[in-house]
N, C-alpha and C positions, 0 to 999 in steps of 0.2 A: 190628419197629418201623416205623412209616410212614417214608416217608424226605424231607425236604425236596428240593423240584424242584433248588433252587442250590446242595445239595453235592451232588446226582447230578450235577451239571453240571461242579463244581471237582470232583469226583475224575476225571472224566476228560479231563482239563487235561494236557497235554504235561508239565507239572513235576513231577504225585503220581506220576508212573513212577522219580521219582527215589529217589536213598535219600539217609536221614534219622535221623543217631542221635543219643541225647542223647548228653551230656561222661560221657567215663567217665576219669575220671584215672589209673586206677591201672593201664592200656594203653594212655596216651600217647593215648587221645583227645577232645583237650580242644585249643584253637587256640593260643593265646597266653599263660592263666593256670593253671598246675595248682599246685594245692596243696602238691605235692610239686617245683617250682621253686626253683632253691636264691635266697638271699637274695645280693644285691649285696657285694663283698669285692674288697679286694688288700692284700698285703704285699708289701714291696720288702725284702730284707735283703743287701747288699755288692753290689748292680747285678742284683740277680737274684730274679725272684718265685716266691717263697715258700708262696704261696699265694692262691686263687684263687675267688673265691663260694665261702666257704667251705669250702676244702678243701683242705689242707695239701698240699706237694708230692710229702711221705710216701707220700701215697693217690690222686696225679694218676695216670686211665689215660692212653693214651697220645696222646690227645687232649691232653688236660689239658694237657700236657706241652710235644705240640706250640706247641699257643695262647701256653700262659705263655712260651717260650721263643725265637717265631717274628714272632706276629701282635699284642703290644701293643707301643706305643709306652712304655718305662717313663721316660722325661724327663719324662711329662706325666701319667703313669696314676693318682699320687694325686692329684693335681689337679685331673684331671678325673672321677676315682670321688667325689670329695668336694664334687661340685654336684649341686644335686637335678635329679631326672629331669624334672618339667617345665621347669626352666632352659633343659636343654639340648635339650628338643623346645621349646620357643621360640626357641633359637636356628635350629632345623631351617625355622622357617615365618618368620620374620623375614626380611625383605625386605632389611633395612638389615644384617644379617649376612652375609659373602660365607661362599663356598662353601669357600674355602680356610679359614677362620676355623674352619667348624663342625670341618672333617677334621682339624684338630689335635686337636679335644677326644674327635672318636669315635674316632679310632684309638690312643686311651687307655684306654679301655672295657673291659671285661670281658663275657661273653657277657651273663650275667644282666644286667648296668646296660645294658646295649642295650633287652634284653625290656624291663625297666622303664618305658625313656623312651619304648619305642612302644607301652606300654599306656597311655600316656597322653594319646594321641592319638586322635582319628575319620580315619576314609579319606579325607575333604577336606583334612584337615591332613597328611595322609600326599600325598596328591597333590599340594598344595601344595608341599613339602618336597620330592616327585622332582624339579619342575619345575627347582628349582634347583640338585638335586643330583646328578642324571647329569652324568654324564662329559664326554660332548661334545654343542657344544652342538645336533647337527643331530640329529635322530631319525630312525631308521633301521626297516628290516623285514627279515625273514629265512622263507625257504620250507624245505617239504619238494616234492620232487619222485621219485616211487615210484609202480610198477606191477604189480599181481599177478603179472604174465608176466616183471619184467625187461625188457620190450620196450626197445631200446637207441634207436631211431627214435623213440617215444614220449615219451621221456625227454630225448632232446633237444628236438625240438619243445616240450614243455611247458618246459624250461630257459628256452629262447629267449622263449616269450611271457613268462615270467614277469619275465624280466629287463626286457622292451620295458614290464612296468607297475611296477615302479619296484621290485624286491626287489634289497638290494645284496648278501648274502648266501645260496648255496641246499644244503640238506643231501639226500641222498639214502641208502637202505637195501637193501636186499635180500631178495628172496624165496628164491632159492636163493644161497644164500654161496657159488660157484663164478663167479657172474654179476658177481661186483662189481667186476672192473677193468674190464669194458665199462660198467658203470653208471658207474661216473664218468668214463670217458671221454667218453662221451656226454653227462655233465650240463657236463664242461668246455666242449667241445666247443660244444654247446646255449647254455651261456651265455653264452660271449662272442659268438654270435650276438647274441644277445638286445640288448648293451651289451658294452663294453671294462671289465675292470676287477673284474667278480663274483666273487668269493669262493665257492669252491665245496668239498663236504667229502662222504665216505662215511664212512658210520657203521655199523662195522666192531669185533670184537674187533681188539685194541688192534695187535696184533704187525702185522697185514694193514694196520690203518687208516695205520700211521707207515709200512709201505713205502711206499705208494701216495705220500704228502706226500714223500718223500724221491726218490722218480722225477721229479716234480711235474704228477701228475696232478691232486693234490687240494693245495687251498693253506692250509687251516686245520684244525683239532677242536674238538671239544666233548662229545663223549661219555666223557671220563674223571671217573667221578662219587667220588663224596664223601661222607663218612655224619657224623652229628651220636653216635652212640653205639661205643665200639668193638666190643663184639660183630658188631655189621653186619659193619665194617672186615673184619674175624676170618673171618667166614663165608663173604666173598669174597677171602680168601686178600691182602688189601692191609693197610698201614699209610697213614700221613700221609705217610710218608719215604719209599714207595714210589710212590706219585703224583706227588710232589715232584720227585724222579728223572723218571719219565714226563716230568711238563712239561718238565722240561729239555732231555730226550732231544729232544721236539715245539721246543722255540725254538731248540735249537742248529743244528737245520738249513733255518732262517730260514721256520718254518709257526704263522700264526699258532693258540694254542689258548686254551680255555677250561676251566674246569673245567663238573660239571653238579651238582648237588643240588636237593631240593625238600622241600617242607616236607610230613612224612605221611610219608616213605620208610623211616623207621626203625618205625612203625606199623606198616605194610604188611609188612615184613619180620622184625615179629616181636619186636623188640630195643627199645621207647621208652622203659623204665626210668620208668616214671611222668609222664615230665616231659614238656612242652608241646611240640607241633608245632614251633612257632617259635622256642622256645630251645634248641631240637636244630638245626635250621635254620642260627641267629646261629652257633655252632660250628664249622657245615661252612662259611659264610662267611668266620668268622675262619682256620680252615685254609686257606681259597684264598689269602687275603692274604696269610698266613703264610708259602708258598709259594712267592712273590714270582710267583705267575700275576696277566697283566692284566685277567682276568672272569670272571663264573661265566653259566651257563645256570641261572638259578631260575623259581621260581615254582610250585613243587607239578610242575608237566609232566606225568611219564607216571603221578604218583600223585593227582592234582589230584582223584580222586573222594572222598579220604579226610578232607582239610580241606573238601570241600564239601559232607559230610554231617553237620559239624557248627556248631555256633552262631559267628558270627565269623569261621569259616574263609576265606572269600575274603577279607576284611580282612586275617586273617593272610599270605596271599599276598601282598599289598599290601606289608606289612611288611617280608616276605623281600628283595623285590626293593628298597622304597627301604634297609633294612641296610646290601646289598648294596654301593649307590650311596653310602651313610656312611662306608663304607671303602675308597672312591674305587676301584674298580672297573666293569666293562663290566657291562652288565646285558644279557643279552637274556633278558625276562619271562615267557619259555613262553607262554601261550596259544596251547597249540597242543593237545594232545591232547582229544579232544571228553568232557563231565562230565554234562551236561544233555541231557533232552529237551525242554528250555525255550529258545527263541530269544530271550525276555526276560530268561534265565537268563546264557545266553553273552552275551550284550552287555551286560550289567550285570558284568560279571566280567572281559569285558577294555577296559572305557570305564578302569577302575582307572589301568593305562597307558595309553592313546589318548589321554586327555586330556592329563595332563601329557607325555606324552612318555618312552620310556626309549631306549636304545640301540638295540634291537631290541626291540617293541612284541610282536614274535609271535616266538617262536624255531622257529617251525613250521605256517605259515599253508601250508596244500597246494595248492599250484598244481598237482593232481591232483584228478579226483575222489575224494570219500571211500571209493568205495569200491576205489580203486586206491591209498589209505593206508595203507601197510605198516608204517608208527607208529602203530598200533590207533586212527587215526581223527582229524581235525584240527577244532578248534573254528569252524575259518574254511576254507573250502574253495574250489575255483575258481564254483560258482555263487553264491558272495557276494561277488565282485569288484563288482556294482554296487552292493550295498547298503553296502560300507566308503567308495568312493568319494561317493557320498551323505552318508554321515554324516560327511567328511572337510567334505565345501559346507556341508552346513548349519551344521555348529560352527567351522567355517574355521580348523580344525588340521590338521596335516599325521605323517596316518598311514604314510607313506613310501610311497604307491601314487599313480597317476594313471590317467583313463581315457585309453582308447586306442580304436581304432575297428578295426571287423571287418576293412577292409581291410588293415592292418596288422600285425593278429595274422595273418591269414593268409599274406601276405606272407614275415614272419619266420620262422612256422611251417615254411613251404616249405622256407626260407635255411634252417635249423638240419636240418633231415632231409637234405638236400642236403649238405649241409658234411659230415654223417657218413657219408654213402654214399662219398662219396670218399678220406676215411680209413681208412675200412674197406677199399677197395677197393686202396688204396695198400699199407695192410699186410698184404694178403692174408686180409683176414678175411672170413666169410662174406658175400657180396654181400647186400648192399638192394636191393632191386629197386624200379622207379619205378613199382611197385602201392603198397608200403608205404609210398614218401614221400609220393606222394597222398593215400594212406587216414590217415596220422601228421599230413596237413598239415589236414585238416578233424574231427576227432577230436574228440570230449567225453573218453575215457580207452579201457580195452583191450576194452569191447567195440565198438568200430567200427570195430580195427585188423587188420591180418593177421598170423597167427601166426606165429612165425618157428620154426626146427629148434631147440629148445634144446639137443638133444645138442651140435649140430654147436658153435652158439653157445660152448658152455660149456668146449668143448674149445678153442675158439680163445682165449678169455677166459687158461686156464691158460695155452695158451703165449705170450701176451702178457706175462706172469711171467714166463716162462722164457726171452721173446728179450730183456728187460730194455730193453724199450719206455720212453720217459718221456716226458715234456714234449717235447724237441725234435723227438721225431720226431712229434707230431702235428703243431707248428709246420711243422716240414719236410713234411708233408701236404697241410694246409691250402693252402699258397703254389706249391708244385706243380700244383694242380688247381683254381688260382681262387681260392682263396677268401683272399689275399691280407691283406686286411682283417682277418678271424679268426686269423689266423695272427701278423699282430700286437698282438694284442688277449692271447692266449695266453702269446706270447712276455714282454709287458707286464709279465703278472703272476710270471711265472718269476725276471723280471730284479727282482723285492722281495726274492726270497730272499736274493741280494748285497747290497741296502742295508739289510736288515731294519726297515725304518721302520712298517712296517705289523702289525710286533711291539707298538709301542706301543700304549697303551689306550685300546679302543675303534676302532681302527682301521678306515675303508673303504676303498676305491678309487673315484674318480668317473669319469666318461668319458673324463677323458683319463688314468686311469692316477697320476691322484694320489692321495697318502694325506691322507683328512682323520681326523683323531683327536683325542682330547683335550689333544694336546701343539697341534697348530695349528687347531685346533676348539674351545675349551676354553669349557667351560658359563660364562658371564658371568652368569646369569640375576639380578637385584636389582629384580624386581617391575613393573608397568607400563613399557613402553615400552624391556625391555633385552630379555637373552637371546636366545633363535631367536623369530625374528619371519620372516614367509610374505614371501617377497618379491614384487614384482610377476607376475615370470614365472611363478613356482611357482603363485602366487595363480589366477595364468588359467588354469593345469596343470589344478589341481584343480575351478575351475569348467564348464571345458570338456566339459562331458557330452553323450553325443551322445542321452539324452530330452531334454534342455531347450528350449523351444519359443523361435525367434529370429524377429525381423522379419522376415526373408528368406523366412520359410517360406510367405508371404502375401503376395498381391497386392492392392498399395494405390495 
């Protein structure tokens, strides 16, 4: 057949590489409405439900069970099952309804009358409805910082720049699992260069991740995930009641955590029982709460290819994450893992959050090259820092980034490989040499660095374990050998474990080491002229780009 000129043209378009399948319901792949979605229900009988979107308690698995016994609110659950579903998504977009108003009525809800009230919604109304429904009310960002090699020098320096442009939270992983107490020591390290205050976390099997936080290397989590189906639950050898414990284990020794889920993951894995993306999703949400955890990590994340190969699917993401915020929890919205060969693709998929705003906008924006992303790849990467700053001026919202100027990052860059060279050199760990802080200080990622001895490395990493290193003796490092400053900045975040105030939901640290959170942060938002509004400083933060052409650049 001859072929027309304009779809040889659009087939080879960055997006038709993508995949693309129709709704198949009867493997859970279908976004927000399957056929097989149970119908709206509760029963309340002597203080206790009964039963549940239709389904007796007889036959709750342990899900079920969880939810009815943990995560509704039953003072208000008939009362608020017994309004219709657009009522109460016009209370979601209603300006003149506060925030506290709506959370009495969701946190009554049942899984399915959730799906209900946000199929009744378009993504404008959904964006609408986050603006005023996260948590707190300043919008935040969060990194991954990872490198093929583990390079420990790399890792700081990218810590540090990424802190100096505005991430207040930063997650790192590993390539060899042996590397990982220098990996976060280095991103700690790294980021308090960067700013006083960052939040930093290794994403780690569980047992390695909670040492780390309990030394106080690393001061948060969020990789303890969550399934919408019990089979999943089953197959990874967890319950609801065993995560729940987890959290606990994470808050009682003053580290902030999160749960993780995504909407697609029970797809992916096998288990979706026919039913919708997103009403397996609302489940693992209501489990969080259930829980008494203060956030989840959503948003599709590391399955995000699954709902965006079908019809609706990034809406449904949209969903997950405002749920999320209905049941008065932390959100940070994943945008992070890369779905698209479409650059129109990805920016139409996380404008979703950017615009309104959620807690953490990216739960995973790489301030690494991608191809030094050891989370198979980030949506937003370190060469799109001018393009987020841009779209931050022209829409005059506040992505949680600002620019910064080359002098600067290098600068920092310098300060944060520096500060580790002397740590390391304090605890006798393999010397840095001032090749690698040079080559770490002007770097794009690990191919322009120098390679270090990983044996040697990996050996010293274990007995960094074994001398039962923690928080203070980097402190005691850092202030040792100069770097006075970091050493405070460190110590800052150690001394939250004793007030646990940053346990609260939604929690950051600012530069001088205070917590802002939803408890003294707390989203106001009631339509024009309230909520987070850009303040003057911020304002010039954000416009101050160093393309923008000034009168000074000309002689008049």
């Amino acid at each position: 057949m001859k072929r027309s000129k304009r779809f040889e043209m659009l087939a080879a378009r960055p997006v038709n590489k993508d995949g693309f399948v129709v709704e198949w319901p009867e493997v859970g792949l279908v976004a927000m409405s399957s056929p097989n979605d149970p119908k709206p229900s509760i029963k309340i009988e002597q203080g206790k439900i009964v039963e549940i979107d239709g389904v007796p308690r007889a036959r709750f698995d342990f899900i079920d069970q969880f939810i009815a016994d943990y995560a509704i609110d039953i003072t208000i659950a008939e009362r608020a099952m017994a309004m219709e579903d657009a009522q109460i998504a016009k209370m979601l977009v209603d300006v003149n309804v506060s925030r506290d108003e709506v959370i009495k009525i969701t946190q009554g809800l049942t899984p399915a009358k959730i799906l209900a009230v946000l199929n009744t919604m378009n993504v404008v109304e959904m964006m609408m409805a986050m603006q005023k429904m996260r948590a707190r009310k300043i919008p935040s960002n969060q990194c991954h910082v990872t490198n093929t090699q583990d390079n420990p020098v790399l890792i700081a320096a990218d810590a540090a720049e990424a802190a100096l442009r505005g991430f207040d939270e930063m997650e790192t992983t590993v390539a060899v699992v042996r590397y990982a107490p220098f990996n976060a020591l280095s991103l700690q390290v790294g980021a308090q260069v960067g700013r006083g205050g960052v939040l930093i976390q290794c994403a780690l099997e569980e047992a390695t991740e909670l040492l780390l936080g309990m030394r106080g290397i690393t001061a948060y989590a969020e990789t303890i995930s969550v399934y919408g189906t019990e089979n999943v639950f089953v197959d990874g050898d967890d319950t609801p009641w065993s995560k729940a414990f987890l959290a606990s284990a994470y808050a009682s020794r003053g580290l902030k955590m999160r749960f993780t889920s995504g909407t697609g993951s029970e797809v992916q894995m096998g288990y979706a029982e026919g039913k919708s993306m997103l009403y397996l999703e609302i489940r693992c949400i209501m489990l969080t709460r259930g829980a008494g955890v203060q956030g989840l990590q959503n948003g599709s994340v590391s399955c995000i290819g699954v709902p965006a190969a079908v019809p609706s699917g990034i809406r449904a993401v949209l969903g997950e994450n405002l749920c999320a915020a209905m049941l008065d929890l932390e959100v940070a919205s994943s945008n992070d893992q890369t779905f698209t060969h479409s650059d129109l693709r990805r920016t139409a998929r996380t404008l979703m959050q950017m615009l309104p705003g959620t807690d953490f906008i990216c739960s995973g924006y790489s301030a690494s090259p991608n191809y030094d992303n050891m989370f198979a790849g980030s949506n937003w990467d370190v060469d799109d820092y001018d393009d987020w700053n841009i779209i931050q001026r022209d829409l005059m919202i506040d992505g949680g980034l600002q620019p910064v100027s080359e002098e600067q990052v290098i600068a920092i860059r310098n300060k944060a490989a520096k500060a580790l060279q002397a740590v390391f050199k304090e605890l006798g760990f393999p010397i840095i040499t001032d090749e690698e802080v040079e080559a770490a200080t002007y770097a794009h990622g690990t191919k322009d660095i120098i390679q270090r001895n990983v044996v040697e490395d990996i050996k010293a990493a274990e007995e960094m374990m074994k001398r039962g290193i923690t928080g203070l003796d980097i402190v005691k490092a850092l202030a040792k050998n100069g770097f006075a400053d970091v050493a405070e900045s460190v110590l800052g975040t150690l001394k939250q474990r004793v007030s646990g105030d940053y346990l609260h939901t939604a929690a950051i640290l600012d530069k001088q080491l205070n917590v802002i959170s939803a408890v003294n942060n707390k989203n106001d938002y009631r339509g024009p002229g309230t909520g987070y509004r850009l303040s003057k400083e911020r304002w010039d933060e954000i416009k101050n780009i160093r393309q923008a052409i000034k009168p000074s650049d000309f002689d008049v």
